[in-house]
C-alpha positions in Angstrom: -14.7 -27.8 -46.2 -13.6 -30.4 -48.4 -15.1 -34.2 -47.4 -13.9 -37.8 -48.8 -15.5 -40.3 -49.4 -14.7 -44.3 -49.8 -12.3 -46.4 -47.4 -9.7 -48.0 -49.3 -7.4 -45.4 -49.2 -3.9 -45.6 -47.4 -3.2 -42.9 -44.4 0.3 -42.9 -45.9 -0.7 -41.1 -49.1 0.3 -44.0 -51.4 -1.2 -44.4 -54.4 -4.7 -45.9 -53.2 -4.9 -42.5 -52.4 -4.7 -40.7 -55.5 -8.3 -42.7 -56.6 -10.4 -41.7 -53.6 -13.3 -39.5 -54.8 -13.5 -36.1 -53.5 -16.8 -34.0 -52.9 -15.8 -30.1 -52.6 -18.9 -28.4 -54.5 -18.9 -25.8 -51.9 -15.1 -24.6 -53.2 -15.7 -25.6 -57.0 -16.2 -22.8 -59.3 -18.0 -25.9 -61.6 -17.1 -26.0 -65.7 -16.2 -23.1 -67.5 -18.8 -22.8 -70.0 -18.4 -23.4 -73.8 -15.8 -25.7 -72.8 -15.6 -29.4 -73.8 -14.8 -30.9 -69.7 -14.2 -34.5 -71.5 -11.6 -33.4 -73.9 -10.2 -30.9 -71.5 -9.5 -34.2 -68.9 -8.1 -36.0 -72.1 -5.6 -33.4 -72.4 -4.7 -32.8 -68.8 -4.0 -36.6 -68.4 -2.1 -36.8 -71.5 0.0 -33.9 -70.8 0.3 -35.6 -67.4 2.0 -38.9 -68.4 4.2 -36.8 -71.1 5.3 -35.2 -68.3 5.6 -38.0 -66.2 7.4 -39.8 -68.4 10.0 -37.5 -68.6 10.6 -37.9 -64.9 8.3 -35.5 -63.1 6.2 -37.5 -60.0 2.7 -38.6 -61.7 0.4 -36.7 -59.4 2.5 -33.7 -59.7 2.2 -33.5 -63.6 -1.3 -34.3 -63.3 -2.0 -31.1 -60.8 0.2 -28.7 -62.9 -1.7 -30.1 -66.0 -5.2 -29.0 -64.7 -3.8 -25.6 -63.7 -1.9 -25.1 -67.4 -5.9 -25.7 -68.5 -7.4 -23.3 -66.2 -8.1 -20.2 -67.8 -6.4 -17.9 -65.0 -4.2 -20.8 -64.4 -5.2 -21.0 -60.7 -7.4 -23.4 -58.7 -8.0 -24.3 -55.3 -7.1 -27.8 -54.0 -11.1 -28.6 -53.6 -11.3 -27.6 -57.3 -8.2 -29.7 -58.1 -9.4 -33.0 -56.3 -13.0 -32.6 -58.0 -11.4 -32.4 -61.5 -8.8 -34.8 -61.1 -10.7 -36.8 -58.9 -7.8 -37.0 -55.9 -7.9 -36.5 -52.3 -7.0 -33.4 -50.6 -3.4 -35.4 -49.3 -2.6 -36.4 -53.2 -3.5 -32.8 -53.9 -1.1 -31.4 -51.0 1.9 -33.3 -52.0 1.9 -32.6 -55.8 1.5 -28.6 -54.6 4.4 -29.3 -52.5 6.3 -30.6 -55.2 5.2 -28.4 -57.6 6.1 -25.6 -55.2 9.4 -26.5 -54.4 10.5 -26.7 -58.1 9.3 -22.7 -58.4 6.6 -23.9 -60.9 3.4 -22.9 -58.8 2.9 -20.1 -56.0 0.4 -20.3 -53.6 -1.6 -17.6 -53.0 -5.1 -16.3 -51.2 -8.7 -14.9 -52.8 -9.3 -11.5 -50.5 -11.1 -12.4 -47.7 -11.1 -16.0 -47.9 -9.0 -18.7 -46.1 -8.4 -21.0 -49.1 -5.1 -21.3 -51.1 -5.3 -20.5 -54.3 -2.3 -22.6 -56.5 -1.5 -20.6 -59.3 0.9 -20.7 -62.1 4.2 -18.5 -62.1 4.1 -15.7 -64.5 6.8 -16.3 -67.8 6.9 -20.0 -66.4 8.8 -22.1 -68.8 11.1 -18.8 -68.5 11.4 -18.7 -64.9 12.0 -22.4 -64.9 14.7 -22.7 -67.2 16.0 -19.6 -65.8 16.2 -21.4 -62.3 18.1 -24.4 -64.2 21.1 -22.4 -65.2 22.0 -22.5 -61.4 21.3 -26.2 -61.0 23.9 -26.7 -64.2 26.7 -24.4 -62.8 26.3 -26.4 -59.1 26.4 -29.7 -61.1 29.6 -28.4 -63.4 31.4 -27.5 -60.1 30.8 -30.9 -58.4 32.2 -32.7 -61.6 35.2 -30.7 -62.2 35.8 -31.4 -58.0 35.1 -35.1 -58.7 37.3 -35.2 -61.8 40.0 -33.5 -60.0 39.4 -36.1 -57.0 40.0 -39.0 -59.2 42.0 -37.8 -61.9 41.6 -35.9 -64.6 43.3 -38.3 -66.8 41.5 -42.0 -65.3 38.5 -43.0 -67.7 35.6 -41.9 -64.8 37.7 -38.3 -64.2 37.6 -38.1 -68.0 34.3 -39.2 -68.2 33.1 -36.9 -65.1 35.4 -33.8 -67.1 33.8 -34.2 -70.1 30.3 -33.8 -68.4 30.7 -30.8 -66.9 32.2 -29.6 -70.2 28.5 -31.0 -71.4 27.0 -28.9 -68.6 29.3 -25.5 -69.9 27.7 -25.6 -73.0 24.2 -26.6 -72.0 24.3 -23.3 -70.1 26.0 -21.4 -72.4 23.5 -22.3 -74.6 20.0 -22.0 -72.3 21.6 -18.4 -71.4 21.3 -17.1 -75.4 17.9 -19.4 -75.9 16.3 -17.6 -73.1 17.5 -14.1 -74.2 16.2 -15.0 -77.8 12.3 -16.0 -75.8 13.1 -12.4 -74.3 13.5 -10.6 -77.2 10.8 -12.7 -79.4 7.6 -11.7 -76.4 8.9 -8.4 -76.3 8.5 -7.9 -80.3 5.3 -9.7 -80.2 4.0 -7.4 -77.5 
């Protein structure tokens, strides 16, 4: 099993705990070789804060980073907390997250008890995919709330032309996602 070590941490999860060290050698499938570790942590942590500052939690971004970087795009939570240097609990919540959002699947190796995290397959597809229904739910709620305050006050105008906003987006993700569709299946 996985062991921590240092006491500053916070029980709660907060972000002390992000920083404690984790030792999880037994779980660790070590560096791939050929590959430049350094630069691949460079890129994980800048992909991370692009991501985060779009709006995705910080420690989430950083454990969907590593796993975009993984070869197979899978790695246990030991293997995760050794190269991004988190606890186990910082590790658990961004799986959550990331779970919850349908942009990792847990999984198991055959005849082991770990979790193996693992990338969707099509991912940006699946997610985008998953964000049509997200817009339609949204649409519907503004066209209630214009209708609810008037159609014809400034915040039912401003809520109407939203969901119009919303229409389109879809209408729009629906043909860019059959295009991605058609473009893998041509390039085989």
């Amino acid at each position: 099993m996985t062991g921590e070590t240092g006491g500053g941490g916070r029980a709660d999860g907060g972000a002390e705990a992000e920083r404690e060290p984790v030792i999880a050698a037994e779980e660790d499938s070590g560096p791939v070789a050929g590959r430049d570790e350094d630069a691949v942590s460079r890129f994980v942590e800048r992909f991370a804060a692009e991501m985060t500052e779009a709006g995705m939690q910080r420690m989430a971004s950083r454990v969907f980073a590593a796993l975009l970087a993984a070869d197979d795009g899978s790695m246990t939570s030991a293997e995760l907390g050794r190269q991004l240097r988190i606890s186990p609990a910082a590790v658990s919540g961004a799986v959550s997250y990331l779970t919850q959002v349908s942009m990792v699947g847990r999984e198991r190796d055959p005849g082991s008890r770990r979790d193996r995290y693992r990338l969707h397959h099509e991912l940006w597809y699946a997610t985008f995919a998953s964000r049509d229904q997200v817009l339609t739910r949204w649409e519907r709620t503004l066209k209630d709330g214009a209708r609810s305050l008037g159609e014809d006050t400034p915040a039912g105008a401003r809520l109407m032309e939203t969901a119009e906003f919303f229409a389109f987006l879809q209408a729009e993700l629906v043909g860019v996602l059959d295009r991605w569709r058609e473009s893998r299946t041509k390039s085989g």
